[in-house]
C-alpha positions in Angstrom: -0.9 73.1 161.9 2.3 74.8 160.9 5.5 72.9 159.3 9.0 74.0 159.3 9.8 77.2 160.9 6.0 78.0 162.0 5.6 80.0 165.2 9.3 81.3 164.3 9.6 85.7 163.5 12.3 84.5 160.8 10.5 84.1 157.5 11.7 84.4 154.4 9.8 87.6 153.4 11.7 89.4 156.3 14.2 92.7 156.1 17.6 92.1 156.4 19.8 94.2 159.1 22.2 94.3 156.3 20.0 96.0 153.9 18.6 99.0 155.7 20.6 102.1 156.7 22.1 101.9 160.4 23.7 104.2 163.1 25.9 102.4 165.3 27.2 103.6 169.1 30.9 102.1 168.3 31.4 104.2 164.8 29.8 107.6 166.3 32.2 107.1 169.4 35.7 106.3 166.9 34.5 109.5 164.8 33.8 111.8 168.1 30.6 112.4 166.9 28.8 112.1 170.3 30.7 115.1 171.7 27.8 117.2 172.9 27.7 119.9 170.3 28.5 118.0 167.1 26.8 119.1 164.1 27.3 116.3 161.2 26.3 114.3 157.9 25.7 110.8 157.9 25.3 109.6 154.3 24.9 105.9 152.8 25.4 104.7 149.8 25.2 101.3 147.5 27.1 100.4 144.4 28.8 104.1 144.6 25.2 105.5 144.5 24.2 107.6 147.4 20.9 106.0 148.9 20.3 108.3 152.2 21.6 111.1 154.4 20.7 112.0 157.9 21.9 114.7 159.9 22.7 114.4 163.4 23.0 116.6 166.2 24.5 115.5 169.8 23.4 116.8 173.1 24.7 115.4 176.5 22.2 113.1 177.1 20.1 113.0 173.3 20.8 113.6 170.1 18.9 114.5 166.9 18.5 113.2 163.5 17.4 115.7 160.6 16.1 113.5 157.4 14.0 113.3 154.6 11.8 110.1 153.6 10.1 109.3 150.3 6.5 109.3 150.7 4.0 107.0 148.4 2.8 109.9 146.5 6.8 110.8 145.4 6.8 113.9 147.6 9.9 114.1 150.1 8.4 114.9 154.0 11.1 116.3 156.5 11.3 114.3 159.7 13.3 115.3 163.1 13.4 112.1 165.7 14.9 112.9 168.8 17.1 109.5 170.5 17.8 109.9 174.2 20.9 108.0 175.7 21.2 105.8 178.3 24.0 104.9 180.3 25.5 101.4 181.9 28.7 101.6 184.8 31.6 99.7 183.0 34.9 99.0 185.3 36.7 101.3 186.4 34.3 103.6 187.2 33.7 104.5 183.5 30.0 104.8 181.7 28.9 103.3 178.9 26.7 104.7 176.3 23.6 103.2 174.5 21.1 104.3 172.4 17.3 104.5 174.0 15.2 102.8 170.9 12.4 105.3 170.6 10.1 102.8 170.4 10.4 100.3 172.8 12.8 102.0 175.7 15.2 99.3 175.2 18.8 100.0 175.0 20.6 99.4 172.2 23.9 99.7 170.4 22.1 100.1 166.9 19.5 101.7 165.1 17.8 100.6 161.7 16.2 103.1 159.7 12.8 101.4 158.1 9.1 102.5 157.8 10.9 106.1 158.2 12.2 105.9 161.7 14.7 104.6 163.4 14.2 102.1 166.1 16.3 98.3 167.4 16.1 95.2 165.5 13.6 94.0 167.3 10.8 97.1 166.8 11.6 96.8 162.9 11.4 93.2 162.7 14.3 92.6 161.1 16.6 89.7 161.3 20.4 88.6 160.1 21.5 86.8 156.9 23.5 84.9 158.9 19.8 83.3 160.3 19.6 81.7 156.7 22.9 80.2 156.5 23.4 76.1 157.5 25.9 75.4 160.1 28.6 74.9 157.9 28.0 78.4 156.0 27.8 80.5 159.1 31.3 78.7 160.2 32.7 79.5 156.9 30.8 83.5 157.2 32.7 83.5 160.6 35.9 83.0 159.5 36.0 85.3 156.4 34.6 87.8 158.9 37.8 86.4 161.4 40.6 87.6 158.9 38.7 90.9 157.5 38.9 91.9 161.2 42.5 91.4 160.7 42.6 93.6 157.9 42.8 90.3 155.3 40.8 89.8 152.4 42.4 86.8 150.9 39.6 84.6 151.7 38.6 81.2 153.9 42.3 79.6 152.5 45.6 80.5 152.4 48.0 81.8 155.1 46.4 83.6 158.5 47.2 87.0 159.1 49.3 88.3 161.4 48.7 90.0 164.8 47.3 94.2 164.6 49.6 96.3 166.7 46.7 97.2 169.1 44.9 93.4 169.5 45.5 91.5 172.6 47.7 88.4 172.3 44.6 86.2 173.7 42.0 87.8 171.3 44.6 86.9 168.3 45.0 83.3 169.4 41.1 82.8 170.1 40.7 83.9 166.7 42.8 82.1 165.3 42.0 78.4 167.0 38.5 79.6 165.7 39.4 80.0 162.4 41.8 76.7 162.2 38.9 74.7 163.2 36.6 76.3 160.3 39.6 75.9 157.9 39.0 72.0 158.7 35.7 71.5 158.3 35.7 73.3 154.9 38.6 71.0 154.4 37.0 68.3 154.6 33.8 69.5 153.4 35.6 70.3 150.4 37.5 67.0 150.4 33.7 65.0 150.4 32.6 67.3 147.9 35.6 66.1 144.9 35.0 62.6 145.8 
């Protein structure tokens, strides 16, 4: 019979939504680049090292990604995937869009390139680092990610920073309660760990 973790999709061997190349609805729609008729680059890189380009090319209701993948022989084959939208009602009679994955009809807000297409998290089997962490190091991943949102990279200690111009009052004071209460536990985490 299985031990720890058996019968779970998180194993150790897994890919990491982290470590693969990703297009995301919320950064295409800040950059305008689901305006039907955009033409674009999208390039990644690691370490200041470029690792992978696609091109992309919206529609209204699909767009299409031009890019190259490295084939086991060391030859480069040109692939074209074609990711239809779908659309939610938001409030206020507005729309929201998602991705369609091309795999599985779901929709989605991101795509992972692996195996050379793109497709959700959940066709390419990947999973979060956060999935490894212990309690205490997902509070502590939580609150670094807390003040980066706030534009501070100072770390889990010192003094929280202040409010953006464009963030709700309520959002700012959720945040911060949340990351007060982490500050305490790593406190006293910290405070067991000298002694």
């Amino acid at each position: 019979m299985g031990g720890y973790g058996s019968g779970s999709h998180r194993y150790r061997g897994a890919n990491k939504c982290e470590a693969v190349c990703r297009i995301e609805i919320p950064y295409l729609n800040k950059h305008g680049l689901l305006e039907p008729g955009t033409m674009t680059t999208l390039t990644w890189s690691r370490r200041g090292q470029k690792t992978a380009a696609v091109e992309l090319a919206t529609w209204p209701e699909w767009m299409m990604l031009y890019y190259c993948i490295r084939q086991e022989e060391n030859t480069l084959r040109k692939v074209s995937q074609r990711i239809d939208f779908d659309w939610t009602d938001t409030a206020f009679s507005g729309r929201r869009r998602w991705f369609k994955c091309p795999c599985c009809s779901r929709r989605c807000s991101v795509l992972y390139l692996l195996g050379g297409v793109f497709a959700c998290r959940e066709c390419q089997g990947l999973v979060y680092c956060t999935q490894y962490e212990d309690t205490f190091q997902r509070r502590v991943s939580r609150a670094l990610k807390i003040k980066e949102k706030l534009g501070d990279q100072s770390g889990i200690g010192g003094i929280f920073p202040e409010k953006s111009k464009r963030m709700q009052y309520s959002t700012y004071e959720r945040l911060r309660s949340e990351h007060e209460q982490t500050q305490k536990v790593f406190d006293r985490y910290l405070s067991a760990a000298i002694l």
